[in-house]
N, C-alpha and C positions, 0 to 999 in steps of 0.2 A: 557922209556922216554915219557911224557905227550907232547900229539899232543894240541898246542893252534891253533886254527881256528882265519879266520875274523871273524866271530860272534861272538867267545868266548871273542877276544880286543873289536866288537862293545859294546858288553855285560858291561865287564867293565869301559869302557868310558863314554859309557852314567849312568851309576852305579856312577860313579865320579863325572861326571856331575851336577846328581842330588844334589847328598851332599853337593858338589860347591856351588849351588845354593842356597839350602834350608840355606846352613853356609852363605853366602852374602845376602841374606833377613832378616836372623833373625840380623846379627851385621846392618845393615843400617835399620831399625827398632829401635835397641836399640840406634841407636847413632842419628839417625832422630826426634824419634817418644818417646821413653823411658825417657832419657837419661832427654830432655827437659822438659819433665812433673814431672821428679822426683825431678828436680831444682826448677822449678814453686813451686812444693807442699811444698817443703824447703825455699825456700824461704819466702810464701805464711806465713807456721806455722812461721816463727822467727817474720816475722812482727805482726803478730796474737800475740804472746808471747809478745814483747814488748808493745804494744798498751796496753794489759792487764795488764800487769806490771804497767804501767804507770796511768793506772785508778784506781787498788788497791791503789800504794802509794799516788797518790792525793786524795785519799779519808782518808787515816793516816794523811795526815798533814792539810786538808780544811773540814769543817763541811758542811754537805749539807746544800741547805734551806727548812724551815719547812714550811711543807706540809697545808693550811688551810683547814680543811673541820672537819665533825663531827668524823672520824672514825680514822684521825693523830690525834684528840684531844685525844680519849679513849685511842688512843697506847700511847702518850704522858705522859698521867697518868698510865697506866701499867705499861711504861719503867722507869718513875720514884721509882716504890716501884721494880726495878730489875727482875720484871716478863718475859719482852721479852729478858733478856742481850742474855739467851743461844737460844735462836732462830738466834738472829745477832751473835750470835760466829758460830751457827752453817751456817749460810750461807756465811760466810766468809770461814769456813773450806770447804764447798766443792763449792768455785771459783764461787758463786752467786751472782749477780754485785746490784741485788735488796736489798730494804731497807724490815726491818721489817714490815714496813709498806704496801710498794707495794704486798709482799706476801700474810698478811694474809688477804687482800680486795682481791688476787686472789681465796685464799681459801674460803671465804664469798662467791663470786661470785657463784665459782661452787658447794658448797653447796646449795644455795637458788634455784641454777637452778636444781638440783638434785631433791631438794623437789618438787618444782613445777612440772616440768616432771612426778614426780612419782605422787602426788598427783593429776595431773589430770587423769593417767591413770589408778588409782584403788585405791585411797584415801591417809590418810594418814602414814601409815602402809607402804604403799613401797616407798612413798615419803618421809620417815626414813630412809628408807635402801639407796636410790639413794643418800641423801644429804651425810651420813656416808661414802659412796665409793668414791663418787665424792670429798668431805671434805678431803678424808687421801691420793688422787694420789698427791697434793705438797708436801705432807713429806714423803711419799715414795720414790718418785724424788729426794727430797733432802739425805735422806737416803741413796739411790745408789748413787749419786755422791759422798757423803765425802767417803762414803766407797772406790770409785773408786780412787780417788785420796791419801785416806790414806795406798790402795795395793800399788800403783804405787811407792808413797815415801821410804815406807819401802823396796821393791826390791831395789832403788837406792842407799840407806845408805848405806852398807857396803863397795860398792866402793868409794861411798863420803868421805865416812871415813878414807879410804886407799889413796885416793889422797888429805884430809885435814892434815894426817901424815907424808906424803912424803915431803907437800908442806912448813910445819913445820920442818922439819929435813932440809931441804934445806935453812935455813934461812928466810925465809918470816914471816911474824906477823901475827895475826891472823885473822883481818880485809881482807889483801893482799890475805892471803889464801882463803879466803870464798869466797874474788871477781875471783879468778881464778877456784875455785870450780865449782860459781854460770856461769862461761863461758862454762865450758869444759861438762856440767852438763843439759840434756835435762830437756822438763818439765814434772812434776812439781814440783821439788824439784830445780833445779836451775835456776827458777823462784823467788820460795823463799829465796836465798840463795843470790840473786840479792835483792831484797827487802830490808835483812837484813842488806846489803852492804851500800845500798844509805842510810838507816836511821840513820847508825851510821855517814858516811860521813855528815848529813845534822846537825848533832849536837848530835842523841840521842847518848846514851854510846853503845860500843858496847853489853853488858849486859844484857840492855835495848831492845836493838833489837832481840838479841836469845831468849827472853822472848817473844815479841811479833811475833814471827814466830812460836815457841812452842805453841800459842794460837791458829795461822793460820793452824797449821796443828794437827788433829784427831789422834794423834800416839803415844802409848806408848816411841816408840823408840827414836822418836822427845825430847822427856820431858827428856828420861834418859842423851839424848847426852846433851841437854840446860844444867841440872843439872850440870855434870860434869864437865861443862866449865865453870860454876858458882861459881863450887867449887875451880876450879884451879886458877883461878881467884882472888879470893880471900887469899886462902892456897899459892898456889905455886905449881910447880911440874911440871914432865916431862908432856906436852902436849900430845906432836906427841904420847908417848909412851899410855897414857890414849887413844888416837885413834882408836892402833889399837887393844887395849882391845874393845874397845866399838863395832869397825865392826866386829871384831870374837865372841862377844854375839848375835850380830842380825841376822847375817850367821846362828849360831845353832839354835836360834829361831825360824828363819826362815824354817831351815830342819826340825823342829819339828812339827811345823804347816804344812809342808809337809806331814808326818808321820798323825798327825793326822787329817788331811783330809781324804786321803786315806783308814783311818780305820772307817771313821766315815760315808765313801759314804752311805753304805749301808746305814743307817739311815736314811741318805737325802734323799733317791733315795724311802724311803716308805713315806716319809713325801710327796716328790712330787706324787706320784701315791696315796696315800689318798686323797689328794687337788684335786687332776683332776681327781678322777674316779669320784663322783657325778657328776661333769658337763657334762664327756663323756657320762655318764649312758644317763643323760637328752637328751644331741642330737640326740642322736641315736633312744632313745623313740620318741622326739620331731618330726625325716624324719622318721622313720616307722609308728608311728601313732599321726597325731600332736593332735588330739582332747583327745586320754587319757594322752599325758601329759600335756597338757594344761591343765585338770580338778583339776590341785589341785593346780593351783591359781583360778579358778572358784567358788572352794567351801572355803567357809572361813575356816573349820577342816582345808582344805589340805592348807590355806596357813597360820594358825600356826605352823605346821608340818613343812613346809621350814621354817620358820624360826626356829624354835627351830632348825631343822639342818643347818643352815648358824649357829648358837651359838656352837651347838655342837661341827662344823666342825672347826672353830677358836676356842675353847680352845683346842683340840686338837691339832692342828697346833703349837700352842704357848708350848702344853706339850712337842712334842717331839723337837723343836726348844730348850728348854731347857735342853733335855737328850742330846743330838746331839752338843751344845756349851760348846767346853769345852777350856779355857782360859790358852795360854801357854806363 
């Protein structure tokens, strides 16, 4: 028979105690402190969504006003012979509230100051190099956003898909459907999906507006679904059931590009360590002895030599970028 002592129940009790405690701190915490911030930041992103919602579609249906100065006049004339159209499709695809306009004077800007910066500190040759860097971070920028928002949409489709078929078997129309879609449907896909809602509501055909949401968004997947509802449309035919053919193509595509991510790391993962070992090489030269690697922008050889390896080092980049992309 096991002897419990006082000590042994003090023991336990305060053991109890403890856990008591720590469990009554952490729920009044979550229900004090948590709970309310998570509401805020919900709250916070819906009104943030609609606000945005409501700037896109007033920008569908009212022209802005034009801009006067020298540099809306040249874009004026570009936009006319359709030079800028895909820079403005591209800043609409990835949710950039700026005109063609205001962008490429941002690019101007920090180009001019790249050159200058460079050009003062060691002529024109790296005030080349500073305008080209400076020049390509807004399309870079713009780059990673449509990309970001064109992962995001395609993770959402295929459940969109499965609750656009469900909400079709159930009797709803297809407008009805897309506005329950574009509810139930975080952003940014039922964002757009709200978009496409009010424009047919305000008069365009519904048709009309799957087209222009197809434009809004950077996606394969996007275009096959608009097509298909183009064609049913026109043809005839089980919708809901076209559906959920359409989420069970984007699901495998989806696993696919899984697959061949996973196969293709390795490639990326030397692409990144070619990219960054020159530069690490340089720091590390640069705090153990800053004077020898300083010398070879000192001497004019050593600073054709970088640049011929800044050229080198970007077609390289771009070769295996190409071995490494492969389109599923």
């Amino acid at each position: 028979m096991v002897n419990v002592t006082n000590r042994d129940i003090w023991y336990a009790l305060g053991l109890s105690s403890i856990f008591l405690s720590g469990f009554l701190l952490i729920s009044l915490l979550r229900y004090f402190l948590i709970a309310p911030l998570r509401r805020r930041k919900l709250l916070k992103q819906r009104v943030e969504e609609a606000l945005q919602a409501e700037r896109i579609r007033s920008s569908i249906f009212k022209s802005s006003p034009e801009e006067k100065s020298w540099f809306s006049a040249i874009s004026r004339k570009l936009r006319a012979h359709g030079i800028l159209e895909s820079l403005r499709r591209q800043l609409v695809q990835a949710d950039i509230s700026w005109t063609d306009t205001q962008f490429l004077s941002l690019d101007l800007i920090l180009a001019l100051g790249g050159y200058y910066l460079g050009y003062l500190s060691d002529g024109p040759v790296r005030g080349f190099i500073l305008a080209l860097a400076l020049g390509a971070i807004p399309f870079l920028f713009l780059k990673w956003k449509r990309g970001q928002k064109t992962e995001l949409i395609e993770k959402m489709m295929p459940d969109v898909m499965e609750l656009l078929s469900r909400s079709l078997k159930a009797g709803h129309s297809l407008p009805s459907a897309i506005e329950l879609a574009g509810q139930e449907t975080p952003y940014p896909l039922g964002r757009e999906l709200r978009i496409a809602y009010e424009e047919q509501r305000m008069g365009i055909g519904i048709s009309e507006a799957l087209r222009h949401m197809s434009e809004r968004v950077d996606s394969d997947d996007m275009r096959y679904f608009v097509i298909a509802i183009l064609i049913q449309v026109e043809t005839g035919g089980n919708l809901a059931e076209i559906m959920e053919k359409i989420s069970l193509l984007i699901r495998n595509r989806l696993h696919l590009k899984g697959k061949v991510r996973v196969l293709s790391a390795e490639g990326r993962i030397s692409a990144l360590v070619i990219t960054l070992m020159p530069f690490m090489l340089f720091g590390f030269l640069y705090l153990w002895k800053p004077d020898y690697a300083l010398s070879m922008f000192r001497d004019p050889v050593g600073r054709k030599f970088v640049v011929g390896g800044l050229i080198s080092l970007g077609l390289g980049i771009l070769v295996l970028r190409k071995i490494i992309a492969i389109r599923v």
